[in-house]
C-alpha positions in Angstrom: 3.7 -59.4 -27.7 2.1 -56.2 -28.6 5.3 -54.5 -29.7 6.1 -57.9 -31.7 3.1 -57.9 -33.3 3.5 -54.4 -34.7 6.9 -55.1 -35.6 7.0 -58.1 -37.4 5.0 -58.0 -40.6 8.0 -54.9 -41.9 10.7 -56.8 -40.1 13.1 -58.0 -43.0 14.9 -60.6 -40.7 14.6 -63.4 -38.4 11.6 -62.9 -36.4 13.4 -65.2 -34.0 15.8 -62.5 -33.1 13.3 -59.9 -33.5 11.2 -61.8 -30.6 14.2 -61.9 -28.6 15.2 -58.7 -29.4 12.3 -57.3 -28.0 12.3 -59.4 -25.1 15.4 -58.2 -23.7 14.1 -54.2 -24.4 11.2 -54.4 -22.8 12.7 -55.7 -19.8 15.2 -53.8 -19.5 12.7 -50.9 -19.1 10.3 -52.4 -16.8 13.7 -52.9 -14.6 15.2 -49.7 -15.2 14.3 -46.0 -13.5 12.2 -45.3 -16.6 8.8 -46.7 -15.1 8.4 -44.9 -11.7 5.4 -46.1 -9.6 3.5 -43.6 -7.3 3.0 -44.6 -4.2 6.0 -46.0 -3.1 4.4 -48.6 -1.5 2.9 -50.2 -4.7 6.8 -50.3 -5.8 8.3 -52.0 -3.0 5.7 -54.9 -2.8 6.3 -57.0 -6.2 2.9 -58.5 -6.7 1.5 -54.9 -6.3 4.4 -53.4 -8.6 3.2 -56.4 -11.6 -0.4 -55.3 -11.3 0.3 -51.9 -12.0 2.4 -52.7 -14.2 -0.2 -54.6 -16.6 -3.2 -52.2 -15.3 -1.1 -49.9 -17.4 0.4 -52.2 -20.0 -0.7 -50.0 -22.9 1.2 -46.9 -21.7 4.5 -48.5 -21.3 3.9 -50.2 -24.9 3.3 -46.7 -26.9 6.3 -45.4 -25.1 8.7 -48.4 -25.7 7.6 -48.8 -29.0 7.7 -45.5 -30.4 11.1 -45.3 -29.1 12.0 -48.6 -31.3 10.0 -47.2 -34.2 12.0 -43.2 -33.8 15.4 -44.3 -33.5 15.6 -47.2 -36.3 13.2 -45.2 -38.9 15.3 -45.3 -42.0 12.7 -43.3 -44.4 9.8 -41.5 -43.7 7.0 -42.2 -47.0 3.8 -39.9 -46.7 0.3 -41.5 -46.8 -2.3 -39.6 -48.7 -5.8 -39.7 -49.1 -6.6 -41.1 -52.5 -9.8 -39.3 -52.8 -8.6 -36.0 -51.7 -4.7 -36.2 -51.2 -4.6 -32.2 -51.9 -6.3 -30.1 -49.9 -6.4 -26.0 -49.7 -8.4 -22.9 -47.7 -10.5 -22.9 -51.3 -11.9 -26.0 -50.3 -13.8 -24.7 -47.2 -17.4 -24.4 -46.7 -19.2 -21.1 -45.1 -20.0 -21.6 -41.8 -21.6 -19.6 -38.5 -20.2 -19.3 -35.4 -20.9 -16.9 -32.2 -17.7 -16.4 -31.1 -15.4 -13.4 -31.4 -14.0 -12.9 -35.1 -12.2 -10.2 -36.9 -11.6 -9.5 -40.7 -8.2 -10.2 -41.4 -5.5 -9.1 -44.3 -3.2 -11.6 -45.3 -5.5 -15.0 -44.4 -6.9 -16.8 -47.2 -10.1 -16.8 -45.0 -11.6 -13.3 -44.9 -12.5 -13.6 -41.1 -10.4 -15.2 -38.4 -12.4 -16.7 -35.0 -10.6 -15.8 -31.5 -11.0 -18.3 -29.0 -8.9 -16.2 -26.9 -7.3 -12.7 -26.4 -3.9 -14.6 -26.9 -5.2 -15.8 -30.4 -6.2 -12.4 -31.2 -3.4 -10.9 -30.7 -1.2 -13.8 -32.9 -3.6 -13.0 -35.6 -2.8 -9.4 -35.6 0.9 -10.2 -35.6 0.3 -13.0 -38.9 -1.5 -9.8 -40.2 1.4 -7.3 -39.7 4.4 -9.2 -39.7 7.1 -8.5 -42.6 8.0 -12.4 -42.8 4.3 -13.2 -43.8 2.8 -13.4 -47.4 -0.2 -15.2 -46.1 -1.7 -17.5 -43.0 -4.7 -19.3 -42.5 -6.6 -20.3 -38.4 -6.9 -23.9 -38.8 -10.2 -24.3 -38.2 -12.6 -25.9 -40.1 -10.0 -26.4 -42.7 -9.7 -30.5 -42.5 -6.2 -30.2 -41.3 -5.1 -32.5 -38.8 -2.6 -34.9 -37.6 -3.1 -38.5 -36.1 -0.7 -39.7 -32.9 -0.8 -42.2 -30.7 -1.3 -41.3 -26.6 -1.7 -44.0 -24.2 -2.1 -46.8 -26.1 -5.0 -45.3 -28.4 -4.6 -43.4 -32.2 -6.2 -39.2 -31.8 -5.8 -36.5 -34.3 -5.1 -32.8 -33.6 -5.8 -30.1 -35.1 -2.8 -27.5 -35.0 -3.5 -23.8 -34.7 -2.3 -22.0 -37.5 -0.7 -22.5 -41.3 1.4 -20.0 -42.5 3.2 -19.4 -45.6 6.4 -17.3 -44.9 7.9 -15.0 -48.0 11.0 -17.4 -48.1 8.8 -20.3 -49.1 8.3 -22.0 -46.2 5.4 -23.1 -44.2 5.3 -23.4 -41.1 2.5 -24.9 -39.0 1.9 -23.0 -35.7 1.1 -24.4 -32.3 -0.5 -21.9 -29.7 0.2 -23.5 -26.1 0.8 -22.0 -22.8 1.2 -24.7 -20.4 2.9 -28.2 -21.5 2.1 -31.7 -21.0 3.2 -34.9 -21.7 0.4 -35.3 -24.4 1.0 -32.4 -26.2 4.9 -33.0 -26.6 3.7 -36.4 -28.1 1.9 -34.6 -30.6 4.5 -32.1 -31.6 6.6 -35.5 -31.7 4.0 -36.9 -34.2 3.6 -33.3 -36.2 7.5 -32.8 -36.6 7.7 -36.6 -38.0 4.7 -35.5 -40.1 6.9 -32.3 -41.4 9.3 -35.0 -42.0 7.5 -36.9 -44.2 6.5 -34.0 -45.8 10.0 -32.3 -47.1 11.1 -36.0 -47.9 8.6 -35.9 -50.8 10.0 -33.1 -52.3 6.4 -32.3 -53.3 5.5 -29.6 -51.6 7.8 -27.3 -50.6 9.6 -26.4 -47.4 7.6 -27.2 -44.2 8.7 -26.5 -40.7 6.7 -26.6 -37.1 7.3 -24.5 -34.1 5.1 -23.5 -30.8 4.4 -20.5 -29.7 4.3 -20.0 -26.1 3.7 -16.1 -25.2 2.3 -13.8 -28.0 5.6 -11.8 -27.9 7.7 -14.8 -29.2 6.1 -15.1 -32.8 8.3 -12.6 -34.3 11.1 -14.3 -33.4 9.3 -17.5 -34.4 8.7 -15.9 -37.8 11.9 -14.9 -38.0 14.1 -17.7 -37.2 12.0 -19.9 -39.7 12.4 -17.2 -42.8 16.5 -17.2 -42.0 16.7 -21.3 -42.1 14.7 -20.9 -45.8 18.0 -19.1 -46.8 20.4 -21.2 -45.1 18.5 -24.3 -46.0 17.1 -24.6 -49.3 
């Protein structure tokens, strides 16, 4: 009922076969090796398995239907705010912080803010790196990106913006350990870049993650060679 009921108000068809349609997907999943119960015990007894099953009924709907929504998107149209649907570093305020900060070269903000020696040492690589005209620490900046985890709409707020010398920009992630909810946001931030270079608006955008400090030069790299081979 859920997926239905996001489905159907853009579904251009029967809403008969739609209803059916979902139907059979969902279960399909519910009796497939896609939902995997833990303890084993709550599996094998059927009235246990249906309880967990609807104690976590809003899990198993983000997942099914974000499938449905990835794999039969036929155009991605970006949504921008009407007040302020351009935004740049020019449009941040001063502001104070007690944390570590250094004054940096190539940002657009004359002082980046470390939350980490592993930041510190990115910035210092934006700052020196060849590929880079210019790169911004997204913080306080406005910049984020909505997705949906477990059944509920957050925002994130990636790490860095950076605007290579072949045109593109790239929005940086800084993350050592993964999880599930943080490949669902680079899920949400690549459709975003999607979006994005559909509009033919703005340029060449790209996303990546940085997972040890000595892979952004590769990173950098990689990103300024596909601006040549991919206009």
């Amino acid at each position: 009922r859920d997926i239905y009921d996001q489905m159907h108000p853009d579904w251009k068809g029967s809403r008969e076969d739609l209803l059916a349609q979902v139907v059979r997907i969902v279960d399909e999943v519910l009796r497939s090796d896609c939902v995997r119960i833990e303890p084993a015990l709550f599996n094998q007894d059927e009235l246990r398995r249906r309880i967990v099953l609807t104690l976590n009924m809003n899990k198993i709907v983000q997942h099914v239907w974000e499938a449905i929504r990835f794999e039969n998107t036929e155009m991605l149209v970006p949504e921008f705010d009407l007040e302020r649907p351009v935004r740049g570093t020019a449009d941040m305020r001063t502001w104070f912080t007690g944390r570590p900060c250094e004054r940096t070269l190539r940002s657009h903000i004359n002082f980046c803010v470390f939350d980490s020696t592993w930041e510190a040492t990115e910035a210092f690589e934006l700052d020196r790196n060849g590929d880079v005209e210019a790169w911004a620490k997204n913080d306080h900046l406005g910049f984020d990106v909505f997705y949906v985890s477990r059944g509920i709409v957050r925002r994130f707020w990636p790490d860095y913006l950076i605007r290579l010398k072949s045109g593109t920009m790239l929005v940086l992630e800084v993350k050592g350990q993964d999880s599930q909810e943080n490949r669902t946001k680079r899920e949400f931030l690549a459709e975003w870049v999607r979006a994005v270079n559909g509009s033919s608006h703005f340029g060449r955008w790209a996303c990546d993650v940085s997972r040890n400090p000595s892979d952004l030069p590769a990173i950098l790299r990689r990103h300024a060679e596909a601006s040549h081979t991919n206009p």
